[in-house]
N, CA, C and O atoms as CSV, one atom per row, in Angstrom:
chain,resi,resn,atom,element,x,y,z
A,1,UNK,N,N,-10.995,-37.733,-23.090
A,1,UNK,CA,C,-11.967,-37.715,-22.015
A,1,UNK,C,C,-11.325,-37.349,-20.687
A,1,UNK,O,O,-11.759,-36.481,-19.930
A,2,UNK,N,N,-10.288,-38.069,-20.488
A,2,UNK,CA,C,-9.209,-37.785,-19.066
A,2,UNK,C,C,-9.048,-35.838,-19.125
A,2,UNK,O,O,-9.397,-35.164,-18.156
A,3,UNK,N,N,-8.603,-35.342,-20.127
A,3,UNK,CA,C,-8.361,-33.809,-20.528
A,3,UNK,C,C,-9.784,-33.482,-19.776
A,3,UNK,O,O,-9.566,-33.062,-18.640
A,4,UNK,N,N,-11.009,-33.550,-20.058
A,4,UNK,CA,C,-12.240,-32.784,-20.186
A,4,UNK,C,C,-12.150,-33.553,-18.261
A,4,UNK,O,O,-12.008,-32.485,-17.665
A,5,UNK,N,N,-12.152,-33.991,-17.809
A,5,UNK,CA,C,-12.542,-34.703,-16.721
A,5,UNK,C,C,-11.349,-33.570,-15.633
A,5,UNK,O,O,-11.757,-33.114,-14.565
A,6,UNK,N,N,-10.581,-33.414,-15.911
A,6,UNK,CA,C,-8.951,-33.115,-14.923
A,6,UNK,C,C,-9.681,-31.279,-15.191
A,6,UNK,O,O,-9.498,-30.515,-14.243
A,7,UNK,N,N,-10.352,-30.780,-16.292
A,7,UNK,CA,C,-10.672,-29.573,-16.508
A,7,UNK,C,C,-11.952,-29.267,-15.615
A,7,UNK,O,O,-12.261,-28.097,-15.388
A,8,UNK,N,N,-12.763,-30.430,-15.064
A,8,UNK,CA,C,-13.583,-29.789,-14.405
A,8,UNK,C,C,-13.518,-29.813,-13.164
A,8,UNK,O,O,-14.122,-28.995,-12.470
A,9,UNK,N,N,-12.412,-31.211,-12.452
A,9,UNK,CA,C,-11.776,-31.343,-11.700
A,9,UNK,C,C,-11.548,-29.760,-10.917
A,9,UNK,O,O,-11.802,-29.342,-9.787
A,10,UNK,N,N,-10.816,-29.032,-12.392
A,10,UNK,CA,C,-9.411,-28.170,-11.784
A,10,UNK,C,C,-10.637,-26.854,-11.010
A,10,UNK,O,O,-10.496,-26.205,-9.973
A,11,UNK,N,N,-11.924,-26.851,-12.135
A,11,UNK,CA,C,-12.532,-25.622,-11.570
A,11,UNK,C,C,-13.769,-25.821,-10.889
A,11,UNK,O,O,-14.550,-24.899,-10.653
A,12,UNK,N,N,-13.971,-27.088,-10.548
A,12,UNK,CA,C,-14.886,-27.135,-8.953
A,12,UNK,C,C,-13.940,-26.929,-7.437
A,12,UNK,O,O,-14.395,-26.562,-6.353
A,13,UNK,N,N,-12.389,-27.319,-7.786
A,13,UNK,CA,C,-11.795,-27.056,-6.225
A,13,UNK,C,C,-11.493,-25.841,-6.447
A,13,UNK,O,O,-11.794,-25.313,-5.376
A,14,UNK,N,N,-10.982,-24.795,-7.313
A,14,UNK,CA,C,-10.544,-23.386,-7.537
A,14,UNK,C,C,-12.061,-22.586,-7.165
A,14,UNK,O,O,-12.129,-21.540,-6.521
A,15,UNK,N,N,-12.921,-23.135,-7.577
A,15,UNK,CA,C,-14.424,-22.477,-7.986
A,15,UNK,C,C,-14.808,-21.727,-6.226
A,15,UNK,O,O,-15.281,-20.612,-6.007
A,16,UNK,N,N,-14.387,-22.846,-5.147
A,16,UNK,CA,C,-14.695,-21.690,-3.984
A,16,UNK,C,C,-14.067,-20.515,-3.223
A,16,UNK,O,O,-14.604,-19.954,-2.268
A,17,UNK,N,N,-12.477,-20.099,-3.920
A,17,UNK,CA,C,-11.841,-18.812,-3.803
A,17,UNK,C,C,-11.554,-17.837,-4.514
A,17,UNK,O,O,-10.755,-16.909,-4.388
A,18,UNK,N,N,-12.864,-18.366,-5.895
A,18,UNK,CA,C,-13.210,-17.111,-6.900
A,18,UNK,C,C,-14.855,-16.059,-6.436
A,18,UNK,O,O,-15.675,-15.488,-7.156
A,19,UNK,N,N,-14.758,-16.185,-5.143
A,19,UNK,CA,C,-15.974,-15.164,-4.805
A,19,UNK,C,C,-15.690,-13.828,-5.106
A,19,UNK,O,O,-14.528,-13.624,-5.458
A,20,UNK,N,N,-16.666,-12.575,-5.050
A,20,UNK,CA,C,-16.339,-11.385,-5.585
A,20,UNK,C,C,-15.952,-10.818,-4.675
A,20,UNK,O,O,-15.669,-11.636,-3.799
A,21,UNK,N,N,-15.643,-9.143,-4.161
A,21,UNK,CA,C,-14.487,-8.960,-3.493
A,21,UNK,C,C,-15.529,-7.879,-2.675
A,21,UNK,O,O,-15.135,-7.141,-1.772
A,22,UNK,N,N,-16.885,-7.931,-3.152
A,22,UNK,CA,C,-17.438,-6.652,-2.650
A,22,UNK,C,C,-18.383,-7.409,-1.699
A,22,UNK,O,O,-19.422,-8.024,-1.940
A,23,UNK,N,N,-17.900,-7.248,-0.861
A,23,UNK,CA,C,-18.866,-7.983,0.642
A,23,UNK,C,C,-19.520,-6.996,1.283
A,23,UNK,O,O,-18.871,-5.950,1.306
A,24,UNK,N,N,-20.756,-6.940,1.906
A,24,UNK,CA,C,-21.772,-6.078,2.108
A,24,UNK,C,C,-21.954,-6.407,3.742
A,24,UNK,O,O,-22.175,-7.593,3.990
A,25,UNK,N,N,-21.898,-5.654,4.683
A,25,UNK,CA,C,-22.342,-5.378,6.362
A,25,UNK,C,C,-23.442,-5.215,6.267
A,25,UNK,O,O,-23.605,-4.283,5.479
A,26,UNK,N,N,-24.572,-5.669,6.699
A,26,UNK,CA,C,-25.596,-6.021,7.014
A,26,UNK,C,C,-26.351,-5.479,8.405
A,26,UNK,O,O,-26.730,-6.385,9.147
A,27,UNK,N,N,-26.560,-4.397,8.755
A,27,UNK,CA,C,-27.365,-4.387,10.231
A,27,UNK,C,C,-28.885,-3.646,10.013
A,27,UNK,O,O,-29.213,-3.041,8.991
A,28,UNK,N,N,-29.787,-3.852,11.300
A,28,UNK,CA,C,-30.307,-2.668,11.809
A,28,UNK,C,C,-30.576,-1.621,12.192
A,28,UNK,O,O,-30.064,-1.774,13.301
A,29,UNK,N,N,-30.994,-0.556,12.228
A,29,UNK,CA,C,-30.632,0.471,12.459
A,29,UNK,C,C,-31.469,1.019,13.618
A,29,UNK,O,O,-31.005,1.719,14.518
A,30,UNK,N,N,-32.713,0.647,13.515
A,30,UNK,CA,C,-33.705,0.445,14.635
A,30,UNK,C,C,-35.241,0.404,14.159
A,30,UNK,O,O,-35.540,0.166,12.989
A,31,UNK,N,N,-36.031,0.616,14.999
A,31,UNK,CA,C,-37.554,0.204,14.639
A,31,UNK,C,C,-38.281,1.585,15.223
A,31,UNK,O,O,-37.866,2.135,16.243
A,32,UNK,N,N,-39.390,2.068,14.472
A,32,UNK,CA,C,-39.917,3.097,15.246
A,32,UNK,C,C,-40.947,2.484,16.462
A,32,UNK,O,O,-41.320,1.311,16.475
A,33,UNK,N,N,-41.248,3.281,17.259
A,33,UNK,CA,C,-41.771,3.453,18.670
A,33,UNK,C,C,-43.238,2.326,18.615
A,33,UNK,O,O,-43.628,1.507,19.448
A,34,UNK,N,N,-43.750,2.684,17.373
A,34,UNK,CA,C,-45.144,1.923,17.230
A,34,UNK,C,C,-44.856,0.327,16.599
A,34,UNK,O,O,-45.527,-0.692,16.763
A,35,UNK,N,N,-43.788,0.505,15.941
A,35,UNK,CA,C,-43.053,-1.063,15.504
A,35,UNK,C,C,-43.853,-0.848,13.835
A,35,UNK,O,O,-44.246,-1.887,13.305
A,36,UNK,N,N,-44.020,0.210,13.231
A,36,UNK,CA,C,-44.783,-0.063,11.982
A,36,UNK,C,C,-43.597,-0.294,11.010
A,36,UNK,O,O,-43.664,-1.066,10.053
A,37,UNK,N,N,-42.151,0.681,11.441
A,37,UNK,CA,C,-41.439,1.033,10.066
A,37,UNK,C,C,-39.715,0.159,10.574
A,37,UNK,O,O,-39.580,-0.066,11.777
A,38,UNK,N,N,-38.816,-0.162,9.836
A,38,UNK,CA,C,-37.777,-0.375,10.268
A,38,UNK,C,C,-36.909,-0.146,9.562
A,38,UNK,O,O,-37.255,-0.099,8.381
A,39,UNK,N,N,-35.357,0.118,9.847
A,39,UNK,CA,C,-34.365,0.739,8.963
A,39,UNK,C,C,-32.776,-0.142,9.030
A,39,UNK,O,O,-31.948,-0.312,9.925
A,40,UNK,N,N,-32.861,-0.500,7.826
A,40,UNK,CA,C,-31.588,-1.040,8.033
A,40,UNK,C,C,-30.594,-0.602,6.934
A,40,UNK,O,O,-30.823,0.190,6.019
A,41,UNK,N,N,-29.794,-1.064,7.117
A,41,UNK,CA,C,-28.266,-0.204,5.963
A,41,UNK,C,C,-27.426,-1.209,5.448
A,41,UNK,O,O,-27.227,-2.106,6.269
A,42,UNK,N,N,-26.922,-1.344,4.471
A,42,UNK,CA,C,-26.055,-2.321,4.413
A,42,UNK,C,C,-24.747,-1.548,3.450
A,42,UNK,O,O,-24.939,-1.102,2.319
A,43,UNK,N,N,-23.376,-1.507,4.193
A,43,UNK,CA,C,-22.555,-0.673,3.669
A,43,UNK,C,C,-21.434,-2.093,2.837
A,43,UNK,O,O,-21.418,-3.321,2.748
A,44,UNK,N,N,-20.694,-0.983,2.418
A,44,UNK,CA,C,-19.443,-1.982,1.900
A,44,UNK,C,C,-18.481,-1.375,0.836
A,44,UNK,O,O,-18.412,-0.153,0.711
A,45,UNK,N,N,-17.838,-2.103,0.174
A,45,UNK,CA,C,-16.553,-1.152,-0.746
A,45,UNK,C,C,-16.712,-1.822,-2.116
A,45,UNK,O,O,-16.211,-2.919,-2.364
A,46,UNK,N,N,-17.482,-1.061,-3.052
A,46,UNK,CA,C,-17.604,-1.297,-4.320
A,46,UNK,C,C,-16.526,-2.369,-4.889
A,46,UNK,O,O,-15.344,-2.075,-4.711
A,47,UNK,N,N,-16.851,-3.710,-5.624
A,47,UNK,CA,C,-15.915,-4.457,-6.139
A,47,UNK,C,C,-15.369,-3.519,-7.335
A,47,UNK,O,O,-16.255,-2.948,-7.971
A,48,UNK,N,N,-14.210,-3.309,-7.681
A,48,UNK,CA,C,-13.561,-2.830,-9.046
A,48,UNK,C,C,-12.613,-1.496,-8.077
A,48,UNK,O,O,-11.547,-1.436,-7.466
A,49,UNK,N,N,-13.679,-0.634,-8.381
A,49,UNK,CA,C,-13.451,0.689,-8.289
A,49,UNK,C,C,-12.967,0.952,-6.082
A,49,UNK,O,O,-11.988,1.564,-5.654
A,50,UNK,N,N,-13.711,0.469,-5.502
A,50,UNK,CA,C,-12.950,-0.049,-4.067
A,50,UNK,C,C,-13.224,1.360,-3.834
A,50,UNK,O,O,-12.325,2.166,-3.593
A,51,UNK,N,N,-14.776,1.747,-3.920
A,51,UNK,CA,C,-15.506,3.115,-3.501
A,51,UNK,C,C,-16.417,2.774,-2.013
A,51,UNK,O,O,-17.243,1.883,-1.815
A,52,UNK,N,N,-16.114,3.419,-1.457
A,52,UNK,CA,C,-17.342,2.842,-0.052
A,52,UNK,C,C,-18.497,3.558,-0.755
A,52,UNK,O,O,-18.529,4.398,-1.655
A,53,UNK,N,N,-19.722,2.746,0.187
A,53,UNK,CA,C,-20.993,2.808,-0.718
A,53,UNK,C,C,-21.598,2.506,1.245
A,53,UNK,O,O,-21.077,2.067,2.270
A,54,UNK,N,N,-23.307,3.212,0.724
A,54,UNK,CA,C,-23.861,2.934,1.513
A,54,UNK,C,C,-25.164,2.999,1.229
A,54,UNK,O,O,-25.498,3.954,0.528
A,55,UNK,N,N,-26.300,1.986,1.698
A,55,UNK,CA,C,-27.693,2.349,1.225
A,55,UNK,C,C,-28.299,1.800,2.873
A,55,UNK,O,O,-27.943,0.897,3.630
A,56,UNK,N,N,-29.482,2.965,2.946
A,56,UNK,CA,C,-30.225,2.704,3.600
A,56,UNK,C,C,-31.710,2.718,3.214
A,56,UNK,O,O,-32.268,3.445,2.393
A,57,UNK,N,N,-32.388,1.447,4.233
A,57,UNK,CA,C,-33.934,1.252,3.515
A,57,UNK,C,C,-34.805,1.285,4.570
A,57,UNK,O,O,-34.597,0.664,5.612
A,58,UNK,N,N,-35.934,2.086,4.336
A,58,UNK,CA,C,-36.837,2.382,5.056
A,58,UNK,C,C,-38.255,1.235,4.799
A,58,UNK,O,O,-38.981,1.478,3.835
A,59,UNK,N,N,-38.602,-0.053,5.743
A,59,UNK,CA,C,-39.580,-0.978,5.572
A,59,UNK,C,C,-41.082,-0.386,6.037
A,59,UNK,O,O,-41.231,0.169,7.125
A,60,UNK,N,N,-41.867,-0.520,5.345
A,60,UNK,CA,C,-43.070,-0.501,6.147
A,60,UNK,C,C,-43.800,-1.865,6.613
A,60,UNK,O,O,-44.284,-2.750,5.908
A,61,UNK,N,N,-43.745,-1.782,7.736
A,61,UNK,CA,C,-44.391,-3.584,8.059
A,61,UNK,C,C,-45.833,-3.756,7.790
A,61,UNK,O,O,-46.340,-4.859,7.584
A,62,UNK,N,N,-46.477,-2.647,7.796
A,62,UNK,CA,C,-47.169,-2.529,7.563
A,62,UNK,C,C,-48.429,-2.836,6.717
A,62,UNK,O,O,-49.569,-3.171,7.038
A,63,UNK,N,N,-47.672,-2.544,5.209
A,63,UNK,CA,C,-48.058,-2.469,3.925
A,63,UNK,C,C,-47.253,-3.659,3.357
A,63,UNK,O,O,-47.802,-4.507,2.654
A,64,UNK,N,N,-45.996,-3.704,3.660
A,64,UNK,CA,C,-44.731,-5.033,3.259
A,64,UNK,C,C,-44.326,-3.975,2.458
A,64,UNK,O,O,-45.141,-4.054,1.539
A,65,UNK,N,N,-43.887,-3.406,2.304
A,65,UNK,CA,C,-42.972,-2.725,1.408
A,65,UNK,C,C,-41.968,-1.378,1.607
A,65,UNK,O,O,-42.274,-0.674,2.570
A,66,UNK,N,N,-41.091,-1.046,1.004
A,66,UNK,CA,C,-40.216,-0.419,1.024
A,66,UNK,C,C,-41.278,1.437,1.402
A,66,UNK,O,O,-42.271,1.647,0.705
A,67,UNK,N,N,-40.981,2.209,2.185
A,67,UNK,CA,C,-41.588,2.984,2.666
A,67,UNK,C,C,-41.240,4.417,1.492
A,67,UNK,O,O,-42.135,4.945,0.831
A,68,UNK,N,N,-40.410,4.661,1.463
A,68,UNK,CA,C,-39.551,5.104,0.028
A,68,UNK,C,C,-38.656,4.640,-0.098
A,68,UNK,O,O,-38.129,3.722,0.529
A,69,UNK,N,N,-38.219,5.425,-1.258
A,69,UNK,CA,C,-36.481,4.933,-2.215
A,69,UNK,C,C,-35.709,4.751,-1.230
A,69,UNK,O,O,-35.745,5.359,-0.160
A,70,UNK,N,N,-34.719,3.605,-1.662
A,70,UNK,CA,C,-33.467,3.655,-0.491
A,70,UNK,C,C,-32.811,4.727,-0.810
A,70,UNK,O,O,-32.491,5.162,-1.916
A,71,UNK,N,N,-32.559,5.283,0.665
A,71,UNK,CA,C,-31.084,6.047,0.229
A,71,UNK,C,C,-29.553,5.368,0.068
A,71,UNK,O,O,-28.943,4.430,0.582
A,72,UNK,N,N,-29.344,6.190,-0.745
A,72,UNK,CA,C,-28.085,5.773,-1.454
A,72,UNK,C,C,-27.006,6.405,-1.402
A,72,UNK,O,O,-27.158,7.558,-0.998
A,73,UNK,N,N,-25.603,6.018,-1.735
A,73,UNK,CA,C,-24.730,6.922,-1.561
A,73,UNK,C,C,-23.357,6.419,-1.687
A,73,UNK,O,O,-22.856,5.883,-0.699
A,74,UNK,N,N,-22.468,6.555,-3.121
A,74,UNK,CA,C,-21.078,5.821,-3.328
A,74,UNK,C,C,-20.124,7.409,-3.056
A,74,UNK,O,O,-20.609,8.507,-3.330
A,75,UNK,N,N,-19.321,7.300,-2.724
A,75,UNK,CA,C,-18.193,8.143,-1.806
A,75,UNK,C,C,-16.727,7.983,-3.076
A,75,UNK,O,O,-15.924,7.056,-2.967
A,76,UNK,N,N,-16.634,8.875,-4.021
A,76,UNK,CA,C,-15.395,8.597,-5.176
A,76,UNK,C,C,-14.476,9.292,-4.104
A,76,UNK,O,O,-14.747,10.245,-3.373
A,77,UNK,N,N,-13.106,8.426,-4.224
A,77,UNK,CA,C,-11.876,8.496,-3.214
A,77,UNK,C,C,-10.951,8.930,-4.542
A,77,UNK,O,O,-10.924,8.253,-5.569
A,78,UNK,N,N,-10.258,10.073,-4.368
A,78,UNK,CA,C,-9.422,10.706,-4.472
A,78,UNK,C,C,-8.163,10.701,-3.599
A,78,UNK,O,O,-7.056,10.745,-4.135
A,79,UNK,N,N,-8.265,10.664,-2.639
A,79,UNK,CA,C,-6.590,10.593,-1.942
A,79,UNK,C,C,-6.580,8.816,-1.000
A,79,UNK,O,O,-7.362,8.249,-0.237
A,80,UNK,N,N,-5.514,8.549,-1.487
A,80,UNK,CA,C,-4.507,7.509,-1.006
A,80,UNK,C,C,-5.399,7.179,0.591
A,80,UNK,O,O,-6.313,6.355,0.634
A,81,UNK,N,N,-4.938,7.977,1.826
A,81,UNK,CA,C,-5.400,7.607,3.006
A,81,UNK,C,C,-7.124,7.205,3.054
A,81,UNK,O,O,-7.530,6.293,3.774
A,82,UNK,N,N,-7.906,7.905,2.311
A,82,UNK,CA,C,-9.450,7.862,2.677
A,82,UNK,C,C,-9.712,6.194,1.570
A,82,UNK,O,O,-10.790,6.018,1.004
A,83,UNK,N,N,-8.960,5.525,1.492
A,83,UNK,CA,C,-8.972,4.276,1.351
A,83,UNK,C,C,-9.069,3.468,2.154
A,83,UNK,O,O,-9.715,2.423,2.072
A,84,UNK,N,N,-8.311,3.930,3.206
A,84,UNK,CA,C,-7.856,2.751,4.516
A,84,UNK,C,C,-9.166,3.008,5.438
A,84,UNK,O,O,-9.404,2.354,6.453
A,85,UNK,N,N,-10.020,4.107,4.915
A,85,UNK,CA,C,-11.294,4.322,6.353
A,85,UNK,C,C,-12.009,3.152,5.642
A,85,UNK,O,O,-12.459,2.560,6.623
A,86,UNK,N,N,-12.281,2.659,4.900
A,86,UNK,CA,C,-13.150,2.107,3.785
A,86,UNK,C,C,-14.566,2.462,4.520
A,86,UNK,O,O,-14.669,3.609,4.956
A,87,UNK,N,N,-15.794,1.461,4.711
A,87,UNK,CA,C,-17.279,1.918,4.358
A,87,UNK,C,C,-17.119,3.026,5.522
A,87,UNK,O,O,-17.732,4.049,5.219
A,88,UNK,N,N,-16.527,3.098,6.652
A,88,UNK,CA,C,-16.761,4.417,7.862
A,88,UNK,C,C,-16.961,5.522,6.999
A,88,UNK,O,O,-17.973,6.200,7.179
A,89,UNK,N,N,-16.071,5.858,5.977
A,89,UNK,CA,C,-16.594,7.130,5.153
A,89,UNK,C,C,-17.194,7.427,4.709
A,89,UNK,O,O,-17.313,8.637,4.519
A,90,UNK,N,N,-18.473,6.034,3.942
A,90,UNK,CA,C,-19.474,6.843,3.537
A,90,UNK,C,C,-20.549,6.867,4.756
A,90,UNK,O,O,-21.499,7.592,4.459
A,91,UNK,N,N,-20.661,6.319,5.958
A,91,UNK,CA,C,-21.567,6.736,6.806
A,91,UNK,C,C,-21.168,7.993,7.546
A,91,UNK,O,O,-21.972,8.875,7.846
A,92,UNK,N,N,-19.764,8.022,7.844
A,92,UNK,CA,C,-19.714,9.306,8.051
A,92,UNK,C,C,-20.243,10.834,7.605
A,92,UNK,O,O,-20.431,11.850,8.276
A,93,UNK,N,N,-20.421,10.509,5.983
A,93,UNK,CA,C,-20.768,11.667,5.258
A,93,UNK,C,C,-22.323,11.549,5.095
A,93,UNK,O,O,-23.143,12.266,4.522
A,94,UNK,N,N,-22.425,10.422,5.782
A,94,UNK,CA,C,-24.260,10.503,5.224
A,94,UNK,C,C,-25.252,10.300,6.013
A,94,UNK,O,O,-26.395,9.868,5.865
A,95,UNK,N,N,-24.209,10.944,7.480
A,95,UNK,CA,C,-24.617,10.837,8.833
A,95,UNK,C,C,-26.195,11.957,9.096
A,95,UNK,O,O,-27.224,11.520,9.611
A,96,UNK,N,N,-26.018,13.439,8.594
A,96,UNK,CA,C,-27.027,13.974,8.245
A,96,UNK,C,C,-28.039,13.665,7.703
A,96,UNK,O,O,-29.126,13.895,8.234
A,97,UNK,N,N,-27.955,13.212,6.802
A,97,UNK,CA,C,-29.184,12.380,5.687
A,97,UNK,C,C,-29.810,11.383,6.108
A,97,UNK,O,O,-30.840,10.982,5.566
A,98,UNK,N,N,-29.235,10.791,7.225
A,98,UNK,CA,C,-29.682,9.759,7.348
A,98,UNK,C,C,-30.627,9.896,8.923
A,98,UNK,O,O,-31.421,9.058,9.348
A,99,UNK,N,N,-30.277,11.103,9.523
A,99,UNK,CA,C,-30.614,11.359,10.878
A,99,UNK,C,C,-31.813,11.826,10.477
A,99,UNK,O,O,-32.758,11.671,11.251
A,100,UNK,N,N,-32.085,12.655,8.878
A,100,UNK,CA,C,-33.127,13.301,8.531
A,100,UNK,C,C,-33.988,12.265,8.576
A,100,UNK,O,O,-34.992,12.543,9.233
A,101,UNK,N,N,-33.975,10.977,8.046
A,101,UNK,CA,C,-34.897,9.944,7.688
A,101,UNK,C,C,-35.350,8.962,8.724
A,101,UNK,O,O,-36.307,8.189,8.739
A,102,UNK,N,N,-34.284,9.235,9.688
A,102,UNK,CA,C,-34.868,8.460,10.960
A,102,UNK,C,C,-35.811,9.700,11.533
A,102,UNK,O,O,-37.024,9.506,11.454
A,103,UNK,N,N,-35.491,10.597,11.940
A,103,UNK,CA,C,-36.894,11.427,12.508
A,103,UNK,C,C,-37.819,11.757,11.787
A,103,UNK,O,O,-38.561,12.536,12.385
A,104,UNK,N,N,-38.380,11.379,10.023
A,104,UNK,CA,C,-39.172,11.299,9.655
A,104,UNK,C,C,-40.383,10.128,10.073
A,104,UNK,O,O,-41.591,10.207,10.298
A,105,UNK,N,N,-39.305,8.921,10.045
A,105,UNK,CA,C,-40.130,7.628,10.494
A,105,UNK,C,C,-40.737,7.712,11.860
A,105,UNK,O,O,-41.882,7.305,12.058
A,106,UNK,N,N,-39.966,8.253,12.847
A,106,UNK,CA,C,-39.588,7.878,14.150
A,106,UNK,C,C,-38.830,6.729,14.672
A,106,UNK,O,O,-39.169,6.217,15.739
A,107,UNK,N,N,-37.620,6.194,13.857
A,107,UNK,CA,C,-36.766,5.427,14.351
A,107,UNK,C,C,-36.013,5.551,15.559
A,107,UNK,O,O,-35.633,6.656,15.946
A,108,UNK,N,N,-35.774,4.506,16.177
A,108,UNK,CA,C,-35.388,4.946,17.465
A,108,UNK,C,C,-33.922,3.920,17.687
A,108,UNK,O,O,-34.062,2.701,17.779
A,109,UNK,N,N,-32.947,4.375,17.738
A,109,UNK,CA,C,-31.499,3.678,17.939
A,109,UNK,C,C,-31.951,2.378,18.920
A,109,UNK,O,O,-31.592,1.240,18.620
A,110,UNK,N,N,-32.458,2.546,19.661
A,110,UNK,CA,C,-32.217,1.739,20.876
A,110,UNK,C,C,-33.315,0.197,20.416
A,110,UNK,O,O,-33.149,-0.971,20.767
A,111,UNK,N,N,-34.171,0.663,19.722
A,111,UNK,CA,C,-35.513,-0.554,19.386
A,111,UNK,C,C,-34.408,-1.037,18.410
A,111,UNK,O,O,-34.388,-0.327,17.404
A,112,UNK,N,N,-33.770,-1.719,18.403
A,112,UNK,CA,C,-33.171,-3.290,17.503
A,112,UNK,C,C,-33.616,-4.153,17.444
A,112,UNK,O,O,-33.108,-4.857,16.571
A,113,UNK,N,N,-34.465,-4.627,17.986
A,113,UNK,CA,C,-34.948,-5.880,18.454
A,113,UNK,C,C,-33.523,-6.994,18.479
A,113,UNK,O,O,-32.311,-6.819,18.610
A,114,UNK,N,N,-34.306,-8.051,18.303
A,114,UNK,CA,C,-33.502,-9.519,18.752
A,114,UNK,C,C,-32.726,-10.011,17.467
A,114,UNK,O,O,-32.969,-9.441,16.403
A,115,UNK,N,N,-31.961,-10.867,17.502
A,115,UNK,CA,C,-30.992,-11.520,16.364
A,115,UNK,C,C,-31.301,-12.518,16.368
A,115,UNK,O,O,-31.278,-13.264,17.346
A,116,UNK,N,N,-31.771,-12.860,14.964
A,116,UNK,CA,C,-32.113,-14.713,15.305
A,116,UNK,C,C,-31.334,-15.421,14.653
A,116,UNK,O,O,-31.303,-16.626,14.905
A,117,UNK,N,N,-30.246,-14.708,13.339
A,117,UNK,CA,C,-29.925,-14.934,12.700
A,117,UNK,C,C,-28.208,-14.549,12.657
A,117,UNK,O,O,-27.733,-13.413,12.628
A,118,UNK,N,N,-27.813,-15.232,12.660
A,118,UNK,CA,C,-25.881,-14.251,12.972
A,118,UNK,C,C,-25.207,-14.798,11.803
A,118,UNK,O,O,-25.140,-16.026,11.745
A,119,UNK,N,N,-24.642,-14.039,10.764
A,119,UNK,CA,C,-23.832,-14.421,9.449
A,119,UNK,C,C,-22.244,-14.358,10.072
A,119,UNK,O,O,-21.940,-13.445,10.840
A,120,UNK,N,N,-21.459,-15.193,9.756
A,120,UNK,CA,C,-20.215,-15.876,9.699
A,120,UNK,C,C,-19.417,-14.682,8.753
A,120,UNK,O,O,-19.788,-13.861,7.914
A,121,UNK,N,N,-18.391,-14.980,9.241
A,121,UNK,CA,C,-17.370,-14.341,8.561
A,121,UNK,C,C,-17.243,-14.851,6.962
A,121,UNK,O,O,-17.033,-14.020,6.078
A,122,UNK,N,N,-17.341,-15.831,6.757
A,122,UNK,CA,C,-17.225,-15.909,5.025
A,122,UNK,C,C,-18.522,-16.455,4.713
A,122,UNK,O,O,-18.587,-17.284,3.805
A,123,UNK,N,N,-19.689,-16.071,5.405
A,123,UNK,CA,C,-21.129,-16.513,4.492
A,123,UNK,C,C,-21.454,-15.804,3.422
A,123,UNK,O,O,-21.398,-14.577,3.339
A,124,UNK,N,N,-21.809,-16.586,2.556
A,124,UNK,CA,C,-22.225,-15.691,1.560
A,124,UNK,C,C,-23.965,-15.350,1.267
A,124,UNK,O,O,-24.299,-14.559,0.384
């Protein structure tokens, strides 16, 4: 019984520095002019493979729902240095695509609105 007891012991204190490795940035991107649609992105670096990735989602407040498909977009790294940019590279490359979809909506950089909510460095 002591064996089975010291075993669960060992993996409830180990159990909170086995989180996964692929942590996701979280922002806004802005709101259009009329306040119907909003865009936010959430980038990050694929757990395993350590690919930057990026999706952006278009809300309709409207209706409550996703306005179309998110865009999407994983970035396969081939050379050594374009590791160290991690997620900057895939917004960099998907800077076009993504400018297309804000002037479809009418998103506007500057409408962010307010933060009510601020995530911590290790929230999960």
């Amino acid at each position: 019984m002591k064996k089975y007891i010291l075993i669960i012991i060992f993996l409830l204190t180990f159990a909170v520095y086995a989180f996964s490795g692929d942590i996701s940035d979280y922002s806004i991107i802005g709101f259009s002019e009329d306040g119907r649609y909003v865009a936010f992105e959430y980038t990050g670096v694929a757990d395993g493979s350590a690919f930057p990735y990026i999706y952006v989602h278009i809300y309709d407040c409207e209706k409550h729902e996703l306005a179309e498909e998110p865009y999407y977009l994983i970035v396969q790294i081939h050379e050594d240095e374009d590791f160290k940019k991690g997620s900057s590279l895939a917004q960099n490359i998907s800077y076009e695509d993504i400018m297309k979809i804000k002037e479809k909506y009418g998103i506007v950089d500057t409408c962010n609105g307010a933060t009510e909510m601020h995530k911590f460095r290790f929230d999960y």
